[in-house]
N, C-alpha and C positions, 0 to 999 in steps of 0.2 A: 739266781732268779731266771727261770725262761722263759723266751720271747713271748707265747701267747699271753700267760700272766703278766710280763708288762704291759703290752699292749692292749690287754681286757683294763688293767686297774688304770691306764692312761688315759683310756673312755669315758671307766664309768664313775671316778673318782673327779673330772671338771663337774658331770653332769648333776652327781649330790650336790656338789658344793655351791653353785648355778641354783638350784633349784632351792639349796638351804638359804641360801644367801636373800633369794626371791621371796620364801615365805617370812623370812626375819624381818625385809624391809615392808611386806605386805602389815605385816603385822602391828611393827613401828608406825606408818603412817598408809591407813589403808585407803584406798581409792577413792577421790569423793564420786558419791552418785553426782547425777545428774539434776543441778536443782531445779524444782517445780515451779512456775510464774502463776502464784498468786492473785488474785483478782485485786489484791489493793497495791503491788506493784506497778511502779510509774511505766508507759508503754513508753518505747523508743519512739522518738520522735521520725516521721518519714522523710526519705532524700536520703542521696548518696551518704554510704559511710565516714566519708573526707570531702571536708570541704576544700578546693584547689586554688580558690581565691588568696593569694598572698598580698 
């Protein structure tokens, strides 16, 4: 086998597999969107994130 052939299939043989592996797990469990706030979900209440009071 010579050099360029390896080093072409060295490339571009992670970069399927990277990419196949990407769309199998896209596929598996795909992205959740971004959920929408509802008008009858409860507001956050306001004030710091954490309360520091121990």
């Amino acid at each position: 086998m010579n050099t360029p052939l390896l080093i072409a299939a060295s490339v571009i043989i992670p970069l399927f597999w990277g990419w196949g592996t990407h769309l199998l797990f896209a596929w598996i469990w795909p992205p959740q969107s971004a959920r929408r706030v509802d008008h009858n979900d409860p507001q956050r209440p306001q004030g710091p994130p954490f309360d520091f009071q121990i």
